[in-house]
C-alpha atoms as one frame of an Amber mdcrd trajectory, in Angstrom:
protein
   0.000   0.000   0.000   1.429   3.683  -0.974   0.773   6.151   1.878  -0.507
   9.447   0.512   0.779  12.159   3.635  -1.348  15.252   2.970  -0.303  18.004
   4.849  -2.602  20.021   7.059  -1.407  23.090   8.910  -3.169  26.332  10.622
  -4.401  28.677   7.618  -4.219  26.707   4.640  -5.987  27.365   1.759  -8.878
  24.202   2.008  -9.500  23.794  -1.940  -5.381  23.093  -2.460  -5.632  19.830
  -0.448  -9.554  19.086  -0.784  -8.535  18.561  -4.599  -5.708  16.122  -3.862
  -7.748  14.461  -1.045 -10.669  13.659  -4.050  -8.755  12.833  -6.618  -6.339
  10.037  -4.625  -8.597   9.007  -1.755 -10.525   6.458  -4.659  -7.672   5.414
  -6.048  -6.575   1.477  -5.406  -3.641   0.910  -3.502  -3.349   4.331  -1.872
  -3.709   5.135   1.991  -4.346   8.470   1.594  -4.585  10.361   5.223  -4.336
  14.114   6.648  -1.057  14.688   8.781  -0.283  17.927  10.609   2.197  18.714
  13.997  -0.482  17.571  16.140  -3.518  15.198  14.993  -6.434  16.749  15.463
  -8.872  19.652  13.977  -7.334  22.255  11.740  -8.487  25.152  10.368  -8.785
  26.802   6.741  -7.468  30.681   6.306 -11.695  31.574   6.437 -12.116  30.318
   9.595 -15.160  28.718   9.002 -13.345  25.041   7.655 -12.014  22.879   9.494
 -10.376  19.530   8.917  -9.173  16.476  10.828  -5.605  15.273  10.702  -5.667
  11.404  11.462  -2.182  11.545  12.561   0.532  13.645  14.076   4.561  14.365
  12.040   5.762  11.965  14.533   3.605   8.961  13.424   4.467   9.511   9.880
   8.083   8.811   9.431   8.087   7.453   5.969   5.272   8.657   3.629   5.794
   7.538   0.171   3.586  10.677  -1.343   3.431  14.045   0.265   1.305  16.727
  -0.881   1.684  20.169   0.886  -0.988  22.858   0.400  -0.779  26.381  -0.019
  -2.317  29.061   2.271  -1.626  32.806   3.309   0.365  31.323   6.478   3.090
  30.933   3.990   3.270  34.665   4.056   5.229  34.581   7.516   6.307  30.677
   7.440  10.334  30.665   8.289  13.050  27.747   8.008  12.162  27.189  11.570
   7.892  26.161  10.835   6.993  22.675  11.998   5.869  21.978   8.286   9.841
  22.462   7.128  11.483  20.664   9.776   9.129  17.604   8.902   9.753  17.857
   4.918  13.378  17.801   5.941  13.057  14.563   7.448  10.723  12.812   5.546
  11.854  14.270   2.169  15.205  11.562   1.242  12.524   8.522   1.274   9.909
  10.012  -0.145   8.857   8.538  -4.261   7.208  12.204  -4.562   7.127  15.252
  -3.072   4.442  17.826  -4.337   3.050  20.999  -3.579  -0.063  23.242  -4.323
   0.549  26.766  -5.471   1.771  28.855  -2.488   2.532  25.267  -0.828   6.045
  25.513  -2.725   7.185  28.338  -0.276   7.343  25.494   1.771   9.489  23.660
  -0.006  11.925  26.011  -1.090  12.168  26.943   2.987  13.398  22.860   3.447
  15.709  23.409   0.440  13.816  21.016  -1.613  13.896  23.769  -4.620  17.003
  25.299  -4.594  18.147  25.508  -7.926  15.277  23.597  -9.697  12.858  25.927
 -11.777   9.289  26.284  -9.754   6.367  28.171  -9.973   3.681  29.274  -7.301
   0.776  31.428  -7.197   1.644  34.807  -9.107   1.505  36.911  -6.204   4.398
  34.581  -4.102   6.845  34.623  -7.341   9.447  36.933  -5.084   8.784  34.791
  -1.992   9.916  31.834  -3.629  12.432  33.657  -5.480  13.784  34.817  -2.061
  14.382  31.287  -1.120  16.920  30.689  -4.249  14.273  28.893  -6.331  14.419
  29.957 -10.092  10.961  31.242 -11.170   9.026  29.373 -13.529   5.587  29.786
 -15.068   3.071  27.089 -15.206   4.777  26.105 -18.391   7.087  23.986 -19.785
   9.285  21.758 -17.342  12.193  22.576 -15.025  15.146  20.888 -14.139  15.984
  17.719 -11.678  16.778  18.163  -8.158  20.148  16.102  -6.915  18.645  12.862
  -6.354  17.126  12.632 -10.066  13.859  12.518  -8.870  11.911  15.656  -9.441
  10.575  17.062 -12.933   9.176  20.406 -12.389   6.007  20.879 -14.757   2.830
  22.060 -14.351   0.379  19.738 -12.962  -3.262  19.239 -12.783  -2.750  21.706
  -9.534  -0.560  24.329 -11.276   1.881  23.099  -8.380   5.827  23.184  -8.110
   8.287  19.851  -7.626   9.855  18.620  -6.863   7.678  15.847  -7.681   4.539
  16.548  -9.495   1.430  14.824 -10.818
């Protein structure tokens, strides 16, 4: 069984990981869950949605899929977010490692992008530049991170690597 780690943290934008969540949950041979810091309820950047994480970072050690969402939180998100330090660790045993529009400020803060062409949502372009990620628009496809693994391309998301649909 592939486990399918999608990430949940205060703030995010809910329609980046509902979409991932209904497009994989169906699919055979995937344990898709919700993971965040702690397990438990987490809300949207309205306010007004909240999901469940089934399980914590620490109970999910080696995901083979992670999808990380975007949100406005990414706005103030540093090196030192719980989010980063998890993508770190999980990151060098993962098959792919995606993101969601502003989700790939996330992954330029672990170092996942450095280097590697990405895009984001139009208004984060600098953020993500900031981080030492190349810009990229939703077209055409980047270049391979150091393990070979990532293809940066637009996706059915419009999401950065380095792994993407």
């Amino acid at each position: 069984m592939t486990s399918v780690a999608l990430v949940l943290y205060p703030g995010i934008t809910a329609l980046d990981i509902v979409g991932p969540f209904q497009t994989l949950v169906s699919v055979p041979g995937l344990d898709v869950f919700f993971v965040a810091e702690v397990a438990g309820d987490v809300t949207d950047e309205t306010g007004r949605f909240t999901m469940k994480a089934t399980k914590s970072f620490n109970e999910v050690a080696q995901p083979d899929v992670v999808v990380v969402p975007g949100g406005l939180h990414v706005r103030t998100a540093t090196e030192n977010d719980p989010v980063v330090h998890w993508l770190r660790q999980v990151y060098p045993t993962t098959t792919w490692t995606t993101s969601v529009f502003t989700g790939a400020v996330y992954l330029a803060l672990a170092g996942l992008l450095e280097d590697i062409a990405s895009t984001t949502h139009w208004a984060f372009y600098d953020r993500l530049e900031s981080l030492g990620t190349p810009n990229r628009t939703a077209r055409g496809c980047g270049g391979q991170d150091h393990h070979g693994r990532a293809c940066q391309r637009a996706s059915t998301w419009d999401s950065p690597c380095p792994r993407s649909w």
